[in-house]
C-alpha positions as CSV (number, residue, x, y, z in Angstrom):
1,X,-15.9,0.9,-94.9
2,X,-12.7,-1.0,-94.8
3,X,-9.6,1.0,-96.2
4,X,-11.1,4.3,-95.8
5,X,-10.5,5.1,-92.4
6,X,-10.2,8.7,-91.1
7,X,-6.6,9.8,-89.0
8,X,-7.1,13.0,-87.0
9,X,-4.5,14.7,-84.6
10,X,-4.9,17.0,-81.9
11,X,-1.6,18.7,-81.0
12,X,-1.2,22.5,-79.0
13,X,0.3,23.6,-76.1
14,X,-0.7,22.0,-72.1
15,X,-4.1,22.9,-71.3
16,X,-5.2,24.1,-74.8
17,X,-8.1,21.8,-74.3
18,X,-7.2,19.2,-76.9
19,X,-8.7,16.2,-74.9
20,X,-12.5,18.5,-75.0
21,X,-12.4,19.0,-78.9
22,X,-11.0,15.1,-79.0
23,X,-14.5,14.2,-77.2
24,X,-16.7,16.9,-79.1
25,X,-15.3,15.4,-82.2
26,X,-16.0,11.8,-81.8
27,X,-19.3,12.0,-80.5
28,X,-20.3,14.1,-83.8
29,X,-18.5,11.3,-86.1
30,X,-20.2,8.6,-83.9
31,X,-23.7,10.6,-84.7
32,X,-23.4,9.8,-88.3
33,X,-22.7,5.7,-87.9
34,X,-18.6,6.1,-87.7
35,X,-17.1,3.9,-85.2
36,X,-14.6,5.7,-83.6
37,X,-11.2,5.3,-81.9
38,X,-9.8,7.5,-79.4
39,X,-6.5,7.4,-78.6
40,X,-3.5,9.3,-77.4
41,X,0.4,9.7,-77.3
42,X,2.1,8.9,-75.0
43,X,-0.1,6.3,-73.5
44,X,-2.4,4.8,-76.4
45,X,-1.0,0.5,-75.8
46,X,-0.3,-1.0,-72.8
47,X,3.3,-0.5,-73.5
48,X,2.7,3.1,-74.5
49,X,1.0,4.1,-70.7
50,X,4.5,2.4,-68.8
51,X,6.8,4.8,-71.2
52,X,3.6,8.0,-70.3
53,X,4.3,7.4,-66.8
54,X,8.2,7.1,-67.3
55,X,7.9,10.3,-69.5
56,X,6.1,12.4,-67.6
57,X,6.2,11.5,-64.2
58,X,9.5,9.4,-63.5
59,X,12.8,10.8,-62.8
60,X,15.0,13.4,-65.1
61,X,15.0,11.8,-68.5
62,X,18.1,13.2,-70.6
63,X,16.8,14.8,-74.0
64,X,17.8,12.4,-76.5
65,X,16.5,9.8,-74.4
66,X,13.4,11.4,-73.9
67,X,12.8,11.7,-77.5
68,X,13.7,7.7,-78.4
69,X,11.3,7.2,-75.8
70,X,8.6,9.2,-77.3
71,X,9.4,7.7,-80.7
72,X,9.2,4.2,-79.2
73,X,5.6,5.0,-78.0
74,X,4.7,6.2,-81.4
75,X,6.2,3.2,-83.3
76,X,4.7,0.8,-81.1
77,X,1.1,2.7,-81.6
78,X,1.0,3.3,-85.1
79,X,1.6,-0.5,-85.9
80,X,-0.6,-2.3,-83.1
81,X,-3.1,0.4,-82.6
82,X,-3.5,2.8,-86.1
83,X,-2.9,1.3,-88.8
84,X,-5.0,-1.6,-87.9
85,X,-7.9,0.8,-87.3
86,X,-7.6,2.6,-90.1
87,X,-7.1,0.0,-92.1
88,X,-11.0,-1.6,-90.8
89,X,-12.4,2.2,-91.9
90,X,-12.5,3.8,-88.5
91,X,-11.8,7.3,-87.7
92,X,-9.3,7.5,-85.3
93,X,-8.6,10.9,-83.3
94,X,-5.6,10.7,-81.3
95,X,-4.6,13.4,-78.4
96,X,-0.8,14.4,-79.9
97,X,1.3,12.7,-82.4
98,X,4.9,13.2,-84.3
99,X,4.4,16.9,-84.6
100,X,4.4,17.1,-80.5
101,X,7.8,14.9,-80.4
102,X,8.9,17.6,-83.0
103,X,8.5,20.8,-81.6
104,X,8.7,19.5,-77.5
105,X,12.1,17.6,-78.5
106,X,13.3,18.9,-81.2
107,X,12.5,22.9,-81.0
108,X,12.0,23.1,-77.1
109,X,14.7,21.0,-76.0
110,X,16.8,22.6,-78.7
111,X,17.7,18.9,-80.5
112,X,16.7,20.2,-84.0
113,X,13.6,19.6,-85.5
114,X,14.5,18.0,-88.6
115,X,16.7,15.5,-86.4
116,X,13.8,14.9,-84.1
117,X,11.8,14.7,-87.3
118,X,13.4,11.8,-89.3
119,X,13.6,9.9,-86.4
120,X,9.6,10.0,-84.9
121,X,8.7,9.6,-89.3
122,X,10.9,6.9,-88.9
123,X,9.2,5.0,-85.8
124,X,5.8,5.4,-87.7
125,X,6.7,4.4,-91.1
126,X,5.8,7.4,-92.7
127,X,1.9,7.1,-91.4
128,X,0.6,10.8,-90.9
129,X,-2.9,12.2,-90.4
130,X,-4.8,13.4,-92.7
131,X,-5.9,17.2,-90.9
132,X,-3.9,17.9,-87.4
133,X,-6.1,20.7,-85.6
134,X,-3.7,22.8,-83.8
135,X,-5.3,24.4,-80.5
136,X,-3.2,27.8,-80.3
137,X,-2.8,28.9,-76.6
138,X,-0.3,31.7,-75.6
139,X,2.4,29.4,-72.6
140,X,1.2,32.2,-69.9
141,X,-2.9,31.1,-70.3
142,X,-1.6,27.0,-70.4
143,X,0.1,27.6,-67.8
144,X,-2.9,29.6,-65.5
145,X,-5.6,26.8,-66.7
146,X,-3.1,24.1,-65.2
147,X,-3.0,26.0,-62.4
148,X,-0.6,23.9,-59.6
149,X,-0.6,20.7,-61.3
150,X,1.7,19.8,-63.2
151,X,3.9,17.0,-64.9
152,X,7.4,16.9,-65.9
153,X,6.9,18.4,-69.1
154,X,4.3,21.1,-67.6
155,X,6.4,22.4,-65.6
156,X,9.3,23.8,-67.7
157,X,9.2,27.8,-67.9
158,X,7.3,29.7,-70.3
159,X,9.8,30.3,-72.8
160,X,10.1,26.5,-73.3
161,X,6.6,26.5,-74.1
162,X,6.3,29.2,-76.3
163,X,8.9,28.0,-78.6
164,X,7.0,24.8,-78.7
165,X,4.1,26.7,-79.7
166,X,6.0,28.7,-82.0
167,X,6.8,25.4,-83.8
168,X,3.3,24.4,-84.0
169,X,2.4,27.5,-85.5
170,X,5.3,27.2,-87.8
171,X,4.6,23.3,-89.3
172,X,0.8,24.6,-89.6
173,X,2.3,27.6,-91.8
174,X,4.1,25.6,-94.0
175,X,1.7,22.5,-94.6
176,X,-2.1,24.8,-95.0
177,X,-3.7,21.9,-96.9
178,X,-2.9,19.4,-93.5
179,X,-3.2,21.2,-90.7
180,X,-6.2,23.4,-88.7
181,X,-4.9,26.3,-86.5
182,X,-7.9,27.4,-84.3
183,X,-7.6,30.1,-81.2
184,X,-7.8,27.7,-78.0
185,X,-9.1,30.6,-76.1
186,X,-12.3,31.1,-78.1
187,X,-15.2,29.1,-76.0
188,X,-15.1,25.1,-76.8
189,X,-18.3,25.2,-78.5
190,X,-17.2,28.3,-81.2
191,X,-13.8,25.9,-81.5
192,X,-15.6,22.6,-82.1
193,X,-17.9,24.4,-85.2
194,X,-14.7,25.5,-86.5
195,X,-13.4,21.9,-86.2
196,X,-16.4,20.4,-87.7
197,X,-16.6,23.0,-90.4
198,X,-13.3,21.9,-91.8
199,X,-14.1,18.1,-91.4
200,X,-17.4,19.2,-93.6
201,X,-15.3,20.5,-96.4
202,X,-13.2,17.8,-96.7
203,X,-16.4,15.7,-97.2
204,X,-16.2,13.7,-93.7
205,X,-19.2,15.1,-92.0
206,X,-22.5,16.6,-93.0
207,X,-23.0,20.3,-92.9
């Protein structure tokens, strides 16, 4: 299978239940013989978990930073972690990828999203998945599934999140042939068929 790996992203608002449909998706490409890398950004390397913690659990990060940071993570992924998977014919689903950095940096924090954009395309050399599922939760049912917990990011108000949801929506609209957009609030089961449907038609899983 070498050379004909499978890239898959999982991006959405926090607690859209991205890290479920991650799981319900490898187990169904692991049922037909496809080995299977799970990964996720921040946090997929060694390196990558010391910038998650810094990220989202350290002290105030200023924007810019935050996003050089993030890129870091993804550059730093994509070349020990992606590429080399792919490039062995593995399917690699990873929770979040540029298109997070993108609309939590560049349309949330207000640094522009083409700015933000350049420089996360940048860190990854131009490597993007080939389908990006989109788990489309409104900011006030995120926020009651995380209930009190929360990380740096988490806990920014509402309106931060729903323009980072908005931009999600918006990337999905204007890229159809890349990206899924399923309702994160239908059960995980109806969501996962939906997933696996489109994974059918695009010839990467039975029917």
């Amino acid at each position: 299978m070498t050379g004909v790996g499978i890239f898959i992203a999982f991006e959405g608002g926090d607690g859209a239940g991205k890290s479920t449909q991650v799981a319900l998706l490898a187990d169904a490409f692991e049922h037909v013989g496809r080995e299977v890398v799970r990964t996720r950004q921040p946090g997929g390397t060694d390196l990558g978990a010391q910038i998650r913690e810094l990220l989202l659990h350290g002290d105030h990060v200023s924007p810019r930073a935050e996003a050089l940071l993030f890129a870091a993570d993804k550059a730093h992924h994509a070349d020990l972690l992606i590429r080399p998977a792919l490039t062995a014919g593995q399917v690699v689903i990873c929770d979040r990828y540029v298109d997070s950095s993108v609309a939590y940096q560049g349309a949330g924090r207000d640094l522009g999203a083409d700015e933000v954009h350049q420089i996360q395309s940048w860190a990854v050399d131009g490597l993007m998945p080939d389908l990006t599922v989109v788990v489309d939760i409104p900011a006030e049912e995120g926020r009651r599934r995380r209930g009190a917990v929360h990380d740096r990011l988490e806990a920014e108000a509402d309106d931060y999140h729903e323009a980072v949801r908005q931009h999600f929506l918006a990337m999905a609209a204007g890229h159809p042939e890349r990206y899924l957009v399923v309702d994160g609030t239908w059960p995980p089961e109806e969501i996962h068929r939906e997933i696996h449907r489109a994974c059918t038609v695009r010839g990467w899983l039975p029917a």
